[in-house]
N, C-alpha and C positions, 0 to 999 in steps of 0.2 A: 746225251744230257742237254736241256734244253738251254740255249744263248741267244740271250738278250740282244740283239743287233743293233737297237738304236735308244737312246740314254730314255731311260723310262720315266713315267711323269712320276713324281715322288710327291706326296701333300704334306709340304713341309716349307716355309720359307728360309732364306740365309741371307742378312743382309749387305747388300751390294758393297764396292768398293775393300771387301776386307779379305787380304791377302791369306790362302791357305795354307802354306808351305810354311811357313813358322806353327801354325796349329796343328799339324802331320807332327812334324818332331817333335812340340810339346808332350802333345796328347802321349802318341807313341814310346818316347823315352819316359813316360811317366811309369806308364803298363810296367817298364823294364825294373824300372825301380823299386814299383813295390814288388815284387819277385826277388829281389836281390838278398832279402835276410834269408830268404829260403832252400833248403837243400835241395836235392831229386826225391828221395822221398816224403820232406814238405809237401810240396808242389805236386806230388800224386797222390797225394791219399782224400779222400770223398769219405765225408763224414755222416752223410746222408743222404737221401735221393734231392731233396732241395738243395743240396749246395752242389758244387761242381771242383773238381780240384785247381788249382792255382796253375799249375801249369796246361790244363784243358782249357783255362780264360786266355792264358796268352798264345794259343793254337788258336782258338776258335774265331777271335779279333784280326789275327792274322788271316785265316781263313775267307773271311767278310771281305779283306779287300782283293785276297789272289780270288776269287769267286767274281764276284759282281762289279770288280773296276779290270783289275787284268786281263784276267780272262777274257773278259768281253771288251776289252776296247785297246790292251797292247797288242799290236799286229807281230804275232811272230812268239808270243810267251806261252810257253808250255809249264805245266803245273808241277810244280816242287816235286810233289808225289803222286800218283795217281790215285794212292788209297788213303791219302791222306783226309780227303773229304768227306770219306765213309766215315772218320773219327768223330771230327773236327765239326758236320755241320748239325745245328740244335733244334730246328723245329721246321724248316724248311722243305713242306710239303715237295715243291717244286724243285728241289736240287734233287729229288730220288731217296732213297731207303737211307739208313744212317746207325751210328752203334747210341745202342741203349741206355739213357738218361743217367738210369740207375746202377750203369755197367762203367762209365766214367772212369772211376779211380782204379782200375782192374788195367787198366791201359799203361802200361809201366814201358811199353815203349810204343811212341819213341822216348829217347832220355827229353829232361831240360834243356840240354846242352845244343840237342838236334831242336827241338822248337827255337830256340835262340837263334840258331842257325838260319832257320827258315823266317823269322822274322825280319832278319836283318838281309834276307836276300831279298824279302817282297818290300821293305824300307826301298832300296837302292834300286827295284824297278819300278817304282812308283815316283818315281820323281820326274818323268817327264810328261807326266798325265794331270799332275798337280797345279799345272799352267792350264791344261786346257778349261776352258768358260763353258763346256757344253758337259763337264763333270762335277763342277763346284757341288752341285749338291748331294749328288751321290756320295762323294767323299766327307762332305760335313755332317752327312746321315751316318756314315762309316764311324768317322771322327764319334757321334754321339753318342754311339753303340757302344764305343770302346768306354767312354766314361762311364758308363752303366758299368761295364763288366770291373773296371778298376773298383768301385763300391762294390760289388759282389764277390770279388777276389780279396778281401780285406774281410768281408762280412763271413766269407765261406772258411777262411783260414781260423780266422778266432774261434768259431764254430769246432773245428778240427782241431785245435789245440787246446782248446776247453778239456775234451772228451779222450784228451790225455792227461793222467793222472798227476803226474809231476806238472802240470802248469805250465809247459815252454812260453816264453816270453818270443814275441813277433819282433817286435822291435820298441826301444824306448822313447823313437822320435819316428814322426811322418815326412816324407819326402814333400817338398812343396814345392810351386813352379810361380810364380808371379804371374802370367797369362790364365791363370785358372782361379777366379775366387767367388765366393756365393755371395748373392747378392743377402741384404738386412736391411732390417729397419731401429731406427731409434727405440730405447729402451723408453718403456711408459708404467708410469707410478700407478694408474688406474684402469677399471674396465674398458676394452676400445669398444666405441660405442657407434652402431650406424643407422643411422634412421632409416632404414630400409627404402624401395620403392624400384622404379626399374634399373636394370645393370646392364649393361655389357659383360659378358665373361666369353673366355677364349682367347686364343693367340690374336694378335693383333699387329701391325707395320712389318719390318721389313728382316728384323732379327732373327738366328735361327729357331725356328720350334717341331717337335714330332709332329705326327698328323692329327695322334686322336686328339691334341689339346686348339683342335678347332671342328668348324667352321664358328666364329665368333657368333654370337647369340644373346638376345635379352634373356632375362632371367628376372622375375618379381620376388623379392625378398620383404618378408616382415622385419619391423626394426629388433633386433641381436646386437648382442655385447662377445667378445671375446673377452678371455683373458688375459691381465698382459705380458707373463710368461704362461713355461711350461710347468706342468704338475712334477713335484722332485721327490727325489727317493725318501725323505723324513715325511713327507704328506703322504705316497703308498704305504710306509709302514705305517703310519695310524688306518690306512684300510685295512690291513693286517690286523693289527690289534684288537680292531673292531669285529673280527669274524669275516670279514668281505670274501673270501676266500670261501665259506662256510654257509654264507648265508644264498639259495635259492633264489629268492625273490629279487637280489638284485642283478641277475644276469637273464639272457637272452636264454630261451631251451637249449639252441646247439649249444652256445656257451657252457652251460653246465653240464651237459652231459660230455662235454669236450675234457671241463675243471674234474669231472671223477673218474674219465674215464685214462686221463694222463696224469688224476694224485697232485693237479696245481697247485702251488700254494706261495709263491712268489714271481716275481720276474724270473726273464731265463736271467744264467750266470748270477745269480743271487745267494751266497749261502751264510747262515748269520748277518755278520757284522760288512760282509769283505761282497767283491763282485768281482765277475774274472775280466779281463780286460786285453789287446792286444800287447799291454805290458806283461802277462801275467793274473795272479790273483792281486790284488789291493782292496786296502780299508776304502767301505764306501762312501763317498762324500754326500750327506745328508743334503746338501742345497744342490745338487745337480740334479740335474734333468733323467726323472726315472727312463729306463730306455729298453729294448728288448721284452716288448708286450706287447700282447696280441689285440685287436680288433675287440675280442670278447670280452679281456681284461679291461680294456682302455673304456667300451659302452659299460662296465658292470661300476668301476670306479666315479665315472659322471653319474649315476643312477643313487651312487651312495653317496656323493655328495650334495646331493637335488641340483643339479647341472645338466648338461647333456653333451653329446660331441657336438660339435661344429659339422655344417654342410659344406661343400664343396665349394659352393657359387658364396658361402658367408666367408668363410676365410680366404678366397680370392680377392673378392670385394674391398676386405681391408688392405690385403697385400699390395695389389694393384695400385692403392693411393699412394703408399709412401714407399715405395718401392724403390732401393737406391744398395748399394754394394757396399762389400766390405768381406768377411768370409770364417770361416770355422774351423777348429781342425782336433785333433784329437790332442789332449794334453802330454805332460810327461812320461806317464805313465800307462798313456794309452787309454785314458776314457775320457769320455766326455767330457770340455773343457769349457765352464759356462763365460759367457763374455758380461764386461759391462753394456754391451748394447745388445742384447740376445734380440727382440724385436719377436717379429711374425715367424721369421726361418728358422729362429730357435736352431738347436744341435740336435734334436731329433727329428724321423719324417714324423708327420702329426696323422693320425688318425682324422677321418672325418666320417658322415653317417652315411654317406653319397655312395650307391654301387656303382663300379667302374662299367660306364654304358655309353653306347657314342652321343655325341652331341646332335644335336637336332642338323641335317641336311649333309653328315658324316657318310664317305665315300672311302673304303681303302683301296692305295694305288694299286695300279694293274701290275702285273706280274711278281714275282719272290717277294719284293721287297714293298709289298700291300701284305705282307702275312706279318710284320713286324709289329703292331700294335692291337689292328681291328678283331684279330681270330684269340683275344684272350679276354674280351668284353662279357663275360660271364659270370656268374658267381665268386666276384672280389670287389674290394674297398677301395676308397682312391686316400692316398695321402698324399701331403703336403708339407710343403717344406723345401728341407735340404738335412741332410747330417751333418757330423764329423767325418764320416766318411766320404761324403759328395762331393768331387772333384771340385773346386771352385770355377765358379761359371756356366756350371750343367746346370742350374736349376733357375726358375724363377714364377713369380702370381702365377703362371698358367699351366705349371708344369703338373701330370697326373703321372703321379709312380701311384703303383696298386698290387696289393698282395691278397693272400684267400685270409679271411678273418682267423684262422687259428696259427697263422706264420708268425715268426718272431723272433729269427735268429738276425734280423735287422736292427740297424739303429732305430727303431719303432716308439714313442711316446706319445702324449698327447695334451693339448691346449684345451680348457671348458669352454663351453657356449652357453649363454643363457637368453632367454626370450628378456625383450625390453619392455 
């Protein structure tokens, strides 16, 4: 198997002076937490080939650092298990052959109890490598990775307990950590409004960011308005009522051939009155933020309103100005919980019209861990934002999450854009 011998260039920055060893335990004991309302067969059952089971995220997280920090840089660590990488690793050309995406939840052992296990042994060998200044960012790429997989271990579980018929409720409240919160913007009465002309967009100073959200670049914008929330579930159902669902002409071809060939006719978790939620099922709340649509839905909705989505480089644009924290999280009841300052970040990721492609003078880094962002620039959408689900602190203006236009078991909604 091939090893890394000497700390690889990563295209990422993390900025200086800030101690890692408190964001290791955060991050880490967070993963722990949300796993904790769930049983062993929670935690293995795959609900479908896009999601992954809940106890495969906290294998796999694990995995990421006995792989690419242990492995290669504690003298003398030998690997938990030897076959435990054939499970455990996800798209990793470079680490060798692997078990199959869609074979996931078939994997009933190891138990929970042995992942647990194994977590908390690669926790306690990583702690003297969490000092060293020639690994900081390997391990803050590690750290980001995991925040990803925490939002997809929440998004994949709801998914899987939907498609149980009695409604298992996840849990009534979200674990939260004070070192983790999304950044926001002040709530606004009216359209934001930007005169357009040249931008900067892309990661910028000295803070952590992935690769592909650089190398920084101008960017020529017409003057656009954004809206100053998000579009909410009483405004989709007047799409609804209206035939949107029905009507041809306002969606994109694949789109409609996607709406009859899968019988669309609402958001996912939608039925009546109610939507299903990590509480459970509950009454839908008409002023919240519609959420769990697709790309298709989100363009066919702007198109019936005479609106449009938003670009990548317009809703940066704005975010970047007033860009200042504070953070989101899921309500009582497990859905989306609108704030008096919702802002740009909203509770949903936002749709935008921009395919996920590198940015002008984009390089992914040499070895494994250059396959993390650049080898999925293909036929998908970029959003924006942050969730209820998005760890606080993962996100921010520059950040590109992207899914293929018919996904939508995410917290997925969208903001209009309109020409000025």
């Amino acid at each position: 198997m091939h090893k890394i011998r000497t700390a690889p260039r990563i295209a990422f920055i993390r900025g200086e002076g800030t101690r890692i060893e408190p964001q290791f335990a955060s991050v880490r004991s967070l993963t722990t937490a949300l796993a904790a309302p769930l049983s062993d067969a929670d935690a293995t059952v795959q609900s479908m080939d896009d999601a992954s089971p809940a106890k495969w995220h906290l294998a796999h997280t694990t995995w990421f650092f006995e792989t690419f920090v242990l492995r290669d840089y504690l003298s003398g660590y030998r690997l938990y298990r030897d076959d435990w990488p054939f499970l455990f690793n996800s798209y990793y050309e470079a680490e060798g052959p692997r078990h199959a995406r869609s074979q996931r939840g078939l994997l009933t052992r190891p138990s929970l109890a042995e992942v647990l296990e194994w977590r908390a042994h690669v926790d306690a060998a990583m702690e003297p490598l969490l000092r060293r200044s020639d690994l900081q960012e390997l391990i803050a790429l590690g750290l980001a990775h995991e925040q990803q997989h925490q939002e997809l271990l929440l998004t994949d579980i709801k998914h899987a307990f939907f498609c149980n018929p009695i409604g298992p409720v996840y849990s009534n409240r979200m674990p939260q950590t004070p070192e983790l919160s999304v950044p926001r913007l002040g709530r606004n009465t009216g359209w934001l409004h930007h005169p357009g002309g040249t931008i900067a967009m892309g990661h910028g100073g000295d803070s952590f960011a992935f690769d592909n959200e650089g190398p920084r670049h101008r960017v020529l914008l017409e003057p656009f308005e954004l809206a100053p929330s998000l579009v909410t579930n009483s405004e989709w159902d007047a799409f609804i009522t209206d035939g949107g669902y029905a009507d041809p002409a306002l969606w994109l071809s694949d789109g409609w051939a996607w709406v009859q060939r899968e019988n669309v006719t609402s958001p996912l978790y939608w039925r009546e009155d109610e939507h299903f939620t990590l509480a459970g099922w509950r009454a839908r709340d008409p002023d919240a933020p519609v959420s769990h649509i697709s790309y298709y839905e989100a363009d066919a909705f702007a198109t019936w309103s005479g609106n449009r989505l938003p670009t990548e480089a317009e809703w940066e644009a704005l975010a970047a100005i007033e860009d200042n924290s504070g953070g989101t999280q899921l309500d009582s009841a497990g859905a989306v919980q609108p704030s008096g300052s919702e802002g740009l970040f909203g509770d949903c990721w936002q749709w935008t019209r921009s395919a996920y492609l590198p940015y002008p003078r984009f390089r992914p880094a040499a070895g494994a861990v250059g396959e993390y962002n650049g080898k999925f620039m293909s036929g998908q959408f970029v959003l924006k934002g942050a969730s209820c689900a998005t760890p606080r602190g993962h996100s921010r203006a520059s950040y590109r999450n992207f899914f293929y236009p018919h996904q939508r078991w995410q917290f997925t909604g969208l903001r209009l854009a309109r020409d000025a």
